[in-house]
N, C-alpha and C positions, 0 to 999 in steps of 0.2 A: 371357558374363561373363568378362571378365578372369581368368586364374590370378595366386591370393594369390601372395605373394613372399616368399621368405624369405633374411635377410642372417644371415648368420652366421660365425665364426671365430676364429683363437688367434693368440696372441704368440708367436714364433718365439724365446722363451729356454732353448727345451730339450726335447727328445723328450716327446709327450704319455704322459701314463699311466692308468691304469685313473679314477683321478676324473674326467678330461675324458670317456673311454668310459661311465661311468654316467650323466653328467651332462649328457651334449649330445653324443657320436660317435653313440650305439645308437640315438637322435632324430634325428639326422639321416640319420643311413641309411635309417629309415622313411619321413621327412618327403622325402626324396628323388623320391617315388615320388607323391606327393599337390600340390606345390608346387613354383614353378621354384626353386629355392633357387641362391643365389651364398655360397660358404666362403669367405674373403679371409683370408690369411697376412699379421698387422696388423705389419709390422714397423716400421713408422715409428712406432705405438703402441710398443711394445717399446722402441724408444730413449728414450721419456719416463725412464725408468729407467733405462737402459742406455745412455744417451748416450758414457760414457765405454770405454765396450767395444761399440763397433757390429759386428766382427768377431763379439762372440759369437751380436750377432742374424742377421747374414749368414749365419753357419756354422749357425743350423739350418733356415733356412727349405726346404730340401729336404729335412731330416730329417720336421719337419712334413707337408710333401707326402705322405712314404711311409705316414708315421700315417695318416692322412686314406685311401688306399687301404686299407693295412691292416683298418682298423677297416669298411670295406668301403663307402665309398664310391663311385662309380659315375663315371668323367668322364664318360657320354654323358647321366646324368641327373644330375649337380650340375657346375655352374662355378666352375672353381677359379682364385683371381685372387690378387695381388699388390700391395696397398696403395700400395707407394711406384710401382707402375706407374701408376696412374693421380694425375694433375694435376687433374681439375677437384676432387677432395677438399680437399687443403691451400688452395685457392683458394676453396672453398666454407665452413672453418672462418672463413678470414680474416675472411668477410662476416658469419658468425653469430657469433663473438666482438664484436663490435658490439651487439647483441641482448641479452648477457649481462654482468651484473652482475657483480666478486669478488667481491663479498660473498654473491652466489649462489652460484658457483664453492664457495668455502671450505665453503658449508650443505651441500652435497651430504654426506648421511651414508656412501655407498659411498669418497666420495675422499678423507673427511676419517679414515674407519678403514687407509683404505690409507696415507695421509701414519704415522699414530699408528706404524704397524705395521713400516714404513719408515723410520722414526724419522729422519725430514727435517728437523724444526722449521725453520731459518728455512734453510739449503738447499736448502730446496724447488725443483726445475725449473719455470721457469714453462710446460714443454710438458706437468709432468703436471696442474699445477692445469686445466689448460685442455683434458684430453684428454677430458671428458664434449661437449665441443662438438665435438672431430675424431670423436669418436662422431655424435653427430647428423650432424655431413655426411658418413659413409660411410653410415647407416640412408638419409638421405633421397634420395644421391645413387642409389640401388637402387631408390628407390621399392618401400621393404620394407615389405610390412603388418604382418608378424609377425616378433617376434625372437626365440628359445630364449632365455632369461635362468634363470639362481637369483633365489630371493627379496632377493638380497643385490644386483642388478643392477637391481631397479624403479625405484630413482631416477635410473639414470639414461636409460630409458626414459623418465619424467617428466618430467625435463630436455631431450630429446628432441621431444616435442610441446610443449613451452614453447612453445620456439624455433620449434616448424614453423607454433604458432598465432599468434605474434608475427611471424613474418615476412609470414604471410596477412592477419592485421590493416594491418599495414605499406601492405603493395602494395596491397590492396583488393580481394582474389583468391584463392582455393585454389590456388596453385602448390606447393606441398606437401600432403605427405600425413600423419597420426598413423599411428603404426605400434600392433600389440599385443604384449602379449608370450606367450610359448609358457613356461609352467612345467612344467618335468619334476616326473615323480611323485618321483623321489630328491632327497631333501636332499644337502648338501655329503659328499664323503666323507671322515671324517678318516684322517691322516696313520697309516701302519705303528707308528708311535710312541706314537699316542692322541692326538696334537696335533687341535684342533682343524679343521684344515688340510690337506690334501694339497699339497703347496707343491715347485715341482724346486727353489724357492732352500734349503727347512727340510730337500733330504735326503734327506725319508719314503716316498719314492713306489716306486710298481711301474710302469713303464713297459711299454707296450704290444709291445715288444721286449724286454725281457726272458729271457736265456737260463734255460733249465727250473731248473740248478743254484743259478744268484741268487735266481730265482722262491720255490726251497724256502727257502734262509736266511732271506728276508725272513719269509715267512707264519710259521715258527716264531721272530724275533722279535717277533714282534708283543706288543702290549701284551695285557693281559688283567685280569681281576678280581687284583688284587696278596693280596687278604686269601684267594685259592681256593688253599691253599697245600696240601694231601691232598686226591688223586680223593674221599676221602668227604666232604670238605665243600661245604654249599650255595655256588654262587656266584653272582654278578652278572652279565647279562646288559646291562645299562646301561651305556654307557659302555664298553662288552668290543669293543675292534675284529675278533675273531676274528667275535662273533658279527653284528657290524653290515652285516660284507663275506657272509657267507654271506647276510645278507639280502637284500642288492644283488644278488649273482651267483649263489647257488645257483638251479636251476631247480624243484628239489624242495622247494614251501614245506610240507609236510607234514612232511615229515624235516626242516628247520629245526625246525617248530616244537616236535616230539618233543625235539631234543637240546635246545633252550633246558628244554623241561621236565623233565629228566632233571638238566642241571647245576645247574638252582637247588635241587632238592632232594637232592640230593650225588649222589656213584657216578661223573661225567663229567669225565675229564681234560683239562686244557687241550688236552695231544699228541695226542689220539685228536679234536679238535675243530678241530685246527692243519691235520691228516692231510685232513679230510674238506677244508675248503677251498681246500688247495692242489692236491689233485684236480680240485675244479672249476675253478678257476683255470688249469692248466695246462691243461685240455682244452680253456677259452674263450682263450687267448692262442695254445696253439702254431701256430695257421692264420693265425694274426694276425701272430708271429713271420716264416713262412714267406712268410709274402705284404711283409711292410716288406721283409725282405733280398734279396727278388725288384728288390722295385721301386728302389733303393738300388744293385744291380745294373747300371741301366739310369738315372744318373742325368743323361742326355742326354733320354731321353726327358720324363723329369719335368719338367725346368726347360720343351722343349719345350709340354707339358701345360698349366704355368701361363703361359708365354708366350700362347697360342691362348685360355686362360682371361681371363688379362687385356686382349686387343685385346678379345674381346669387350663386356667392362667397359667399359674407357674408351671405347666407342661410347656405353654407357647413361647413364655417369656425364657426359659432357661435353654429352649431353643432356640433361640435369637441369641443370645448371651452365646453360646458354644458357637455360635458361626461367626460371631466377633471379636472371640478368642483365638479362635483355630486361623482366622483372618488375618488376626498378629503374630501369629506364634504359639502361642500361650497355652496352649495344649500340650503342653509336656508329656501327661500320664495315659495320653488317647484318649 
């Protein structure tokens, strides 16, 4: 039987941080080990945004690399590639924006909260209205079965197999494939601040490098129950980013769950609750720390890494491309 495949990766606008580590690093470092998995550094995605500062995206996509070790990914068991390295992608979008409606484009409820949120109104880029399709041609170019997504990311999984079952309609043929998606057990994590969010544009974030002394500022700013104003008053655990992160990272769910019961019915200090988690935080980062500014060191090596990462891509992906061509026609020359 064939080994499942797994696509997966980030936008290169800026050092990842602990939300990407909860939410898709600590998964794919497992999923590593189960799945051939390919990480891709989306930087061409990244300029749908950023078009006007592509220096910013160039200047992190080795930072990103380092993350990606850091957080302990493997290169002899993930491949790690480079978006704008491979060509049959942006050639493969061309063909499935054909396939695809605006007026589908615009429904997408993931792109139409990002527009809101980005506050684009009629500035809108037409490479981001249209980047759920350069999504479908790097999933299908992979020949991904499975994709890590948040719940926030299903539609455009959906949008996804639209297109892959529309193009098989088309030709008369399964030359694609549906992919599924891999839901983490953590929801989103919100932002140092209480934002909704962990966002590098809003700010709020802990970054996976993080030196120990920022690491403490941060976790004792953190938001918390505003109304737990005296150790002796009950407070709220809803809504408390102290206590939402000790959820995610502490190892000891027992001791979480003792302190959440101790602060709702008074006696537990924010500080003495700020204490315990940047504990655990510092002991889950510093190896992380150690190992980015290693790799960061050696940034011949890295770009090396993803270069060897991406020949091999663009082997897979321009073989996908040829059977999507030869599918239509398009094959003129053999």
């Amino acid at each position: 039987m064939q080994q499942a495949t797994i696509l997966t990766g980030d936008r290169p606008t800026g050092p990842l941080h602990i939300g990407h580590y909860v939410g898709s690093l600590r998964q794919r470092v497992e999923a590593q080990h189960h799945y051939r998995q390919f990480v891709m550094i989306a930087d061409q995605q990244a300029l749908t945004d950023n078009g006007h500062q592509p220096e910013k995206v160039a200047g992190n996509v080795l930072e990103v690399m380092a993350d990606y070790l850091a957080a302990g990914l493997d290169p002899s068991l993930t491949t790690f590639c480079l978006q704008s390295a491979l060509p049959a992608l942006p050639e493969l979008t061309a063909y499935y924006l054909n396939l695809v409606s605006v007026a589908r484009l615009e429904r997408n409820p993931t792109v139409k909260a990002e527009i809101q949120q980005k506050g684009f109104a009629r500035s809108l880029p037409a490479g981001f209205l249209t980047y759920p399709v350069s999504q479908a041609a790097d999933i299908t170019a992979f020949r991904a079965s499975h994709v890590p997504v948040g719940e926030d990311q299903l539609p455009m999984l959906e949008q996804t197999n639209e297109i892959v079952r529309r193009f098989n309609s088309l030709v008369g043929q399964p030359v694609l494939t549906e992919c599924q998606p891999i839901l983490g057990a953590q929801g989103r994590l919100p932002g140092i601040d209480g934002q909704a969010k962990m966002s590098k544009s809003l700010g709020n974030t802990i970054t996976l490098g993080m030196e120990a002394d920022a690491l403490r500022q941060a976790v004792f700013a953190m938001y918390t129950d505003p109304h737990h104003l005296r150790v002796s008053d009950p407070g709220r655990v809803e809504g408390n980013t102290v206590f939402t992160y000790l959820d995610a990272f502490h190892p000891d769910h027992a001791l979480v769950a003792e302190l959440k019961a101790h602060y709702q019915r008074g006696g537990l200090g924010d500080t003495r609750c700020k204490q315990i988690l940047n504990d655990c935080l510092q002991t889950l980062l510093a190896p992380m720390r150690a190992r980015r500014q290693a790799a960061l060191a050696e940034r011949g090596e890295l770009l090396a890494l993803l270069r060897r990462g991406s020949e091999q891509a663009r082997e897979l992906t321009g073989s996908v491309l040829g059977d999507v061509k030869r599918a239509m026609g398009l094959d003129y020359f053999g």
